[in-house]
N, C-alpha and C positions, 0 to 999 in steps of 0.2 A: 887696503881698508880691511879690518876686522868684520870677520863671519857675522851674520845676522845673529846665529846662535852659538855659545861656549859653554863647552861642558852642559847639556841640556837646558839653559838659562837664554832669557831675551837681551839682547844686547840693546838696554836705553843709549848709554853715554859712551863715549871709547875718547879716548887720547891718540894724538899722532904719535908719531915714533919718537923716542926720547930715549935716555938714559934715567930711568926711576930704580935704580939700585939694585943689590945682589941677594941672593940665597946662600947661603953658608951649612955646611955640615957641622957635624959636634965635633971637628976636626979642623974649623978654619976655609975648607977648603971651600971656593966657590963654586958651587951647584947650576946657578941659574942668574942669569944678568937677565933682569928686567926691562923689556923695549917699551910694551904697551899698559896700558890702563881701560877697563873697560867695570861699567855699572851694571849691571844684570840681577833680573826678578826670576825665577823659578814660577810657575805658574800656580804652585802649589804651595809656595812660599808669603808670609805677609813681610818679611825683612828684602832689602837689597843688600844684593853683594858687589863687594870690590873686589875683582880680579886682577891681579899680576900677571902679565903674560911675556911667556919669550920671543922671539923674533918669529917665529913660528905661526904665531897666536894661539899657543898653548897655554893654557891656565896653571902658571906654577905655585901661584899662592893666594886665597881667595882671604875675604872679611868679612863678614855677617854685619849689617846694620839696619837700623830704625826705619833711614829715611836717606833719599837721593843724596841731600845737604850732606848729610855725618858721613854719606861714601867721598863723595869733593873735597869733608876736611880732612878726614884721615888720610887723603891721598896726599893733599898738601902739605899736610903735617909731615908725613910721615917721607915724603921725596924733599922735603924744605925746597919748593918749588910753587912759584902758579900757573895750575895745569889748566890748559884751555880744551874745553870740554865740548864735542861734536856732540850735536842730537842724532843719533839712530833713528831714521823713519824709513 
């Protein structure tokens, strides 16, 4: 299970373990294979963020958005998957 907190942020939403895609260098080369997905607010922050995380639960690539919804689409969009999404309490 994903840390309550990443990268100094509240972890609302998280995904189970999956395959949600790579990280690439300016050389092709893969960086980072993505296991997790997680939703997180910064305290200080009015946006949420989409976090990419590695197997880890390190945060390899985050997305700044509006609203919980636009982090869910762009997850979907963006793994062409539907991600089933745990509430963090």
């Amino acid at each position: 299970m994903l840390p309550n907190i990443l990268d100094g942020a509240k972890v609302l939403f998280f995904s189970s373990k999956d395959d949600y895609g790579i990280m690439c260098d300016t050389e092709c080369n893969v960086v980072a294979h993505f296991k997790y997905l997680a939703i997180c607010k910064y305290d200080d922050s009015e946006g949420y963020y989409l976090f990419k995380c590695n197997e880890e639960y390190e945060v390899e690539s985050d997305f700044l958005c509006d609203s919980i919804e636009m982090c869910m689409s762009v997850a979907s969009n963006s793994c062409n998957k539907e991600i089933i999404w745990i509430e963090n309490k």
